[in-house]
TIFI-23737 format. One line per field, with one value per residue: residue number from 1; x, y, z of N, C-alpha, C, O in turn; residue in three letters. Coordinates in steps of 0.2 Angstrom, whole numbers, m for minus. Atoms other than C-alpha are relative to their C-alpha. Last residue first. Example, Ala and Ser with C-alpha at 12.3 -4.5 7.8 and 13.67 -1.06 7.14 Angstrom:
pase	(2,1)
n.east	(m4,4)
n.north	(m6,m6)
n.up	(m1,0)
ca.east	(68,62)
ca.north	(m5,m22)
ca.up	(36,39)
c.east	(m4,4)
c.north	(5,6)
c.up	(3,0)
o.east	(m1,9)
o.north	(11,5)
o.up	(4,3)
markol	(ser,ala)
***
This chain:
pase	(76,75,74,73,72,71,70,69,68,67,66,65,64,63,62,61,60,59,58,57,56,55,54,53,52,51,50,49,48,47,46,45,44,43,42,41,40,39,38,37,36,35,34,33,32,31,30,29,28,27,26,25,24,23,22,21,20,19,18,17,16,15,14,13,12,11,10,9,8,7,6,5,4,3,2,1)
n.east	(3,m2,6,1,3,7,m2,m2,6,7,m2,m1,m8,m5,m9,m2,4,m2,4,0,m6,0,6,0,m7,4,4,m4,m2,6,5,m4,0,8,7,4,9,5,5,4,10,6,0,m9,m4,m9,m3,m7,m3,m7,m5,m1,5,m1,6,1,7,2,m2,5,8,m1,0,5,1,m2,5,m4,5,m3,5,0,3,4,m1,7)
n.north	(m8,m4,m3,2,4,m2,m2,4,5,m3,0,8,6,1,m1,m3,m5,m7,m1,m6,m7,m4,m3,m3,m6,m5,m4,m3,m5,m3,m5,m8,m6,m2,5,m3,2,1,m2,9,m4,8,m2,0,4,m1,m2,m1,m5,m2,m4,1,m9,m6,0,m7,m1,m5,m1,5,m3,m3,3,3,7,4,4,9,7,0,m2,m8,m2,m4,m7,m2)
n.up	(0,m3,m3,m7,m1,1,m8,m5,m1,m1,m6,m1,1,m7,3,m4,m2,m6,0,2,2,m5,1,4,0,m4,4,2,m4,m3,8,0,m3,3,m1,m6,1,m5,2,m2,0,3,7,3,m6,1,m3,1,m5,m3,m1,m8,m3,2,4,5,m2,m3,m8,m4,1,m8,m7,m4,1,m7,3,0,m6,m8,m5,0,5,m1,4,1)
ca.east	(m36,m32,m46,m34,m43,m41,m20,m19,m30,m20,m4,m9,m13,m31,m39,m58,m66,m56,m58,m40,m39,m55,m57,m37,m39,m55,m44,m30,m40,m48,m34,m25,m38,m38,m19,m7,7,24,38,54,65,85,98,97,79,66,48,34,18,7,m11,m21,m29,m22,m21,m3,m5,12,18,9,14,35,32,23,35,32,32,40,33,43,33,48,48,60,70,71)
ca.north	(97,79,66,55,58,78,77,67,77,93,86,80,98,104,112,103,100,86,77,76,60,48,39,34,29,18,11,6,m1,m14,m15,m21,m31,m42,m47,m36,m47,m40,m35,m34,m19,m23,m8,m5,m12,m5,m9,m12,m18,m28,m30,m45,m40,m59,m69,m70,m86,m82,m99,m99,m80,m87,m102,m92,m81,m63,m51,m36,m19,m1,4,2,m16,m23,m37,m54)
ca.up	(138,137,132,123,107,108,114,97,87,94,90,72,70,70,54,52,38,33,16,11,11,16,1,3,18,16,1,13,25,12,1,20,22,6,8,m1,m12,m8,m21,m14,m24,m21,m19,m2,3,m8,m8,m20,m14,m24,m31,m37,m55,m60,m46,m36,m22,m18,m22,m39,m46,m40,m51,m66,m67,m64,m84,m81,m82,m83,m99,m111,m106,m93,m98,m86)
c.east	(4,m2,5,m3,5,m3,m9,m4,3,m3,m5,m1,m1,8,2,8,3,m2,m4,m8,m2,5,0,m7,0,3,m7,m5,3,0,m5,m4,3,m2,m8,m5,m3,m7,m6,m8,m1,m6,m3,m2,6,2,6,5,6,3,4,5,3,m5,0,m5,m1,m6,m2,4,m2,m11,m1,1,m4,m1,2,m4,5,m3,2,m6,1,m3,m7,1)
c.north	(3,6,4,3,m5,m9,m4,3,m5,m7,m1,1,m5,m4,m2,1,5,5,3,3,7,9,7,4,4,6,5,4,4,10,0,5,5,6,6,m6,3,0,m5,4,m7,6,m6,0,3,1,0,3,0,5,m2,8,m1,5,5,0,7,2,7,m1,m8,3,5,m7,m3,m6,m7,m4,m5,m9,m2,4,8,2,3,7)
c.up	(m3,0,5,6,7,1,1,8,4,m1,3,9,3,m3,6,2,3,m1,7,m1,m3,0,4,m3,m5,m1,3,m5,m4,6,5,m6,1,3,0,2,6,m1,5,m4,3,3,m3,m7,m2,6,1,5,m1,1,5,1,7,2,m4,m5,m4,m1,3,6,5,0,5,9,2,m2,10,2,m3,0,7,5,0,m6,3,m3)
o.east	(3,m8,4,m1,4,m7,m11,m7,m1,m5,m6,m5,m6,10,2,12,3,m2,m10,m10,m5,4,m2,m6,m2,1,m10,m3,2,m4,m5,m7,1,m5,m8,m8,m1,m11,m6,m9,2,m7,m1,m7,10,m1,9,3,9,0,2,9,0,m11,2,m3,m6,m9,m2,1,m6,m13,m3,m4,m6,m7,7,m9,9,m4,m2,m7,3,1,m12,5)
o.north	(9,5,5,1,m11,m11,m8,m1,m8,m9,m6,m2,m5,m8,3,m3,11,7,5,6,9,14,12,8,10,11,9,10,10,14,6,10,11,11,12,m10,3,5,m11,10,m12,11,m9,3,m1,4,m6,9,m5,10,m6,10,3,4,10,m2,11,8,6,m6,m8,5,4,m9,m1,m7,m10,m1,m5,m12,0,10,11,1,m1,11)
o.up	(m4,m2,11,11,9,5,6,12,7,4,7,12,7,m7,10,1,1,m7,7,m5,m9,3,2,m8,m4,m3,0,m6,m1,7,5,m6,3,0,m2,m3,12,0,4,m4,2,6,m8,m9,m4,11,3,6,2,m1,9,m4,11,4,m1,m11,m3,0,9,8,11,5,11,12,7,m2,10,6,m8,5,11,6,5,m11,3,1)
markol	(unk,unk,unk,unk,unk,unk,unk,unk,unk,unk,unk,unk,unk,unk,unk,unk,unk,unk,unk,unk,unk,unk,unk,unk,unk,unk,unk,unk,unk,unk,unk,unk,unk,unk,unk,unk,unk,unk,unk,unk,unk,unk,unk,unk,unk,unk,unk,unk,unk,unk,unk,unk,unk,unk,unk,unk,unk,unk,unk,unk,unk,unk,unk,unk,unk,unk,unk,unk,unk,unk,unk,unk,unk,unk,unk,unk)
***
């Protein structure tokens, strides 16, 4: 399989219809050693995952992690 000058390669059509891959579907790249796996998202994760990222960096308030920990287990 040859990569393009733009990094993309072209996903077989056997392995696109065993993992249910539609085009516009997003995937998740991730490196193992010296192999990449590529991991179709299911519906909820893009749904959590683009709360998140709406959410970033939209903080008010300056607490460390620590702090918002201690705060929603009701420590003092």
């Amino acid at each position: 399989m040859k990569v393009t000058t733009k990094g993309q390669v072209t996903i077989p059509m056997e392995i696109r219809e065993q993992l249910q891959i539609q085009p516009g579907a997003e995937v998740e790249f991730v490196v193992e050693g010296d192999a990449v796996k590529m991991i179709p998202m299911k519906r909820a994760q893009l749904h959590g995952r683009r709360i998140v990222e709406r959410l970033r960096g939209k903080s008010t308030v300056r607490m460390s992690t620590d702090e918002i920990m201690a705060l929603t287990r009701g420590e003092a």
